[in-house]
N, C-alpha and C positions, 0 to 999 in steps of 0.2 A: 729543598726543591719546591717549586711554585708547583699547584695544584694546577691542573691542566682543564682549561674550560672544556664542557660537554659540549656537543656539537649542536647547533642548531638543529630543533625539529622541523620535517618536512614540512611545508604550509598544503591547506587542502581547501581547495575554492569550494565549498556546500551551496549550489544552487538547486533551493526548492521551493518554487514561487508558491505563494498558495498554502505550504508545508512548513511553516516554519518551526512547526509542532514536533517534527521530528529533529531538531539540532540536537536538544540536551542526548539523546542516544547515541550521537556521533560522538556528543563531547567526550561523554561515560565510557566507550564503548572501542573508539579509534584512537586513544592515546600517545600512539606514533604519530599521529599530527595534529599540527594545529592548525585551527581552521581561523580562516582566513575569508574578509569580503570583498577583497581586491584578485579579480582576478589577473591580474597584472604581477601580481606579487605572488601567484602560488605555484606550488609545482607540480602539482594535479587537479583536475577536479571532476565532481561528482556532482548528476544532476536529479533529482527525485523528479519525475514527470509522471503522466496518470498513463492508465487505459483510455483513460477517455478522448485521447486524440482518436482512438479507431471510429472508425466510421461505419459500426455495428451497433443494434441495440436488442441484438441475442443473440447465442450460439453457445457453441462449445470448439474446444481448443481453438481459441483466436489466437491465430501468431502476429511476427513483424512483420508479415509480410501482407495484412490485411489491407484494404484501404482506410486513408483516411482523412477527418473531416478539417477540409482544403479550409474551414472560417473557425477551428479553432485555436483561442489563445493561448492554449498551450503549445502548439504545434508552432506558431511564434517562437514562445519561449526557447523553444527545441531547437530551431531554425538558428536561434541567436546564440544562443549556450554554443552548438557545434562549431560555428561560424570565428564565437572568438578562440576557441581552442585550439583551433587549427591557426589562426593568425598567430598566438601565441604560442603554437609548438607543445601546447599543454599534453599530456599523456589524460584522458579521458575515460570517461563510464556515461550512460545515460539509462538511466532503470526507469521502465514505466510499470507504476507500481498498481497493483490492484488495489480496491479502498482498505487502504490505511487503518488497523484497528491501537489504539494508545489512548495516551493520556491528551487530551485539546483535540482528537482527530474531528476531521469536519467530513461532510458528502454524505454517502449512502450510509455506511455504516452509522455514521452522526445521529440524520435522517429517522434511523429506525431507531436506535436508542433514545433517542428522544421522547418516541410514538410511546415505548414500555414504559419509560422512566413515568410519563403524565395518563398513562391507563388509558391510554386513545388509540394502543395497536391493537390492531382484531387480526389472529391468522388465519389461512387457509387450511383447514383440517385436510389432511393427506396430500398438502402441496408435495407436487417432486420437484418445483425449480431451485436449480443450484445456481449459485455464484462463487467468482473468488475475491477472496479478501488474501490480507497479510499482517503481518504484526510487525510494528517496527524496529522490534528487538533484531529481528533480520537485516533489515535493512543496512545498518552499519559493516555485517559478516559480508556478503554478498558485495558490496562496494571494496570492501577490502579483496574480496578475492577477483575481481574483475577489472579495477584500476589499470589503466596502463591496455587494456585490449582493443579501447577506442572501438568501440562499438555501443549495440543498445540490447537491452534484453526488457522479457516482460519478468514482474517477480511478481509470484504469489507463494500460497504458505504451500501449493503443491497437489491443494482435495479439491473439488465440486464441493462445495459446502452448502448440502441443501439450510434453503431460506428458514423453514422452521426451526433445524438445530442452532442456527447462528441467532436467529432470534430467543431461544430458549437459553443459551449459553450468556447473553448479556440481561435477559433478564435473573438467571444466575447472580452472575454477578450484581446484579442491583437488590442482596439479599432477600435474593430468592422469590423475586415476583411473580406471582403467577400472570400466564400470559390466555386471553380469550379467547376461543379459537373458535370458528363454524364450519361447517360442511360445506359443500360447494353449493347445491343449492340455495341454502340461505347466503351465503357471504354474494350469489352473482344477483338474488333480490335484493338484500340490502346496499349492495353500490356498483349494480350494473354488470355492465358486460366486459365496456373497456378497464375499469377495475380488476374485474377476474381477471383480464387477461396477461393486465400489467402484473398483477401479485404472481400469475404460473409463469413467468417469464425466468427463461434460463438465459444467464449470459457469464462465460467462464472461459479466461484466458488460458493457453499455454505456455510452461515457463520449460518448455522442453530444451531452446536457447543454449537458455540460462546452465539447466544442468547438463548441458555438453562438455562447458567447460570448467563448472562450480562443483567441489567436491561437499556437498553439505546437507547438513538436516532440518529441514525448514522446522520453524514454529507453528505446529497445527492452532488456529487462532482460536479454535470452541476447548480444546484441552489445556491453552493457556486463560481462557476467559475460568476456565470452572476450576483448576487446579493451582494457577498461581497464585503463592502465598504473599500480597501486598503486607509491606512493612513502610519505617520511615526512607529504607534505602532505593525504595520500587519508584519507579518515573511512571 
């Protein structure tokens, strides 16, 4: 008797303009499908989009339902992803993800890693501004469990992560750098006002959405920055 071929794996359209840093986690990660650049040939797909379409630049629990900025390219992107989905019948996800913490990640989180890694961040001693981030070990869980709802959600890892812990956490990671910090006085003489004001600036989505219909345990991104164990197997 002939050996009976396995069945083709689902194909999964990965649109993530900008993000292309996150595919090897879809690869590692989604093994039920294979991803695919044609969206003409898949049979779902999944779009990594930001926060940064909203048209906020502080708060706390931002949802979908915020305004948002009518001249960004991503909100293109967004516009065009849904557009051919529906032309092609695709079963759908669209996660707008908070800044991206991994391996290649780029933006805010980037941004400040950068600032430790060259000894040119100075914090805010007794900052309270939080933001949210995510790590993109998620990012593949969360597309799995929302595929097929045709809708959009925001992800994050789930906390307010005040700005000094997540800066302390990646300077962590950058064997254990220490980070310079000043008091507010000195930090709004040394670079102003609109400085202070940008560093105290809180802005933190809500992925309350998300966990309406996600059964899941996000990755806390400062307990993955301090506690995960990197080998030759880690992305």
């Amino acid at each position: 008797m002939s050996e009976s071929v396995p069945d083709k794996l689902p194909r999964l359209f990965l649109y993530a303009p900008s993000r292309e840093y996150v595919r090897p986690y879809f690869e590692r990660m989604m093994p039920e499908y294979e991803l695919t650049d044609s969206i003409a040939d898949a049979d779902a797909a999944v779009m990594l989009s930001t926060v940064d379409v909203y048209d906020v630049d502080e708060g706390l629990n931002v949802n979908e339902l915020a305004p948002l900025r009518s001249d960004s390219p991503e909100l293109d992107c967004e516009l065009r992803f849904l557009n051919d989905c529906r032309e092609h019948g695709l079963r759908y996800v669209l996660l707008r993800c908070a800044p991206v913490v991994c391996t290649g990640m780029q933006g805010y989180v980037r941004r400040l890693a950068e600032r430790i890694y060259r000894g040119t961040y100075i914090g805010l001693s007794g900052n309270e501004a939080v933001r949210s981030v995510v790590h993109a070990v998620d990012l593949p869980l969360v597309a799995r469990l929302t595929i097929g709802n045709n809708d959009i959600y925001n992800v994050t890892d789930g906390r307010e992560t005040p700005v000094n812990e997540l800066a302390d956490a990646l300077a962590w990671r950058m064997s254990q750098k220490r980070l310079m910090m000043l008091k507010p006085k000195w930090y709004k003489l040394l670079f102003g006002k609109r400085k202070m004001a940008e560093a105290s600036r809180s802005l933190c989505f809500s992925d309350g959405k998300l966990r309406s219909v996600a059964d899941y345990q996000p990755t806390v991104v400062v307990d993955y920055l301090k506690n995960h164990v990197y080998d030759q197997h880690s992305l």
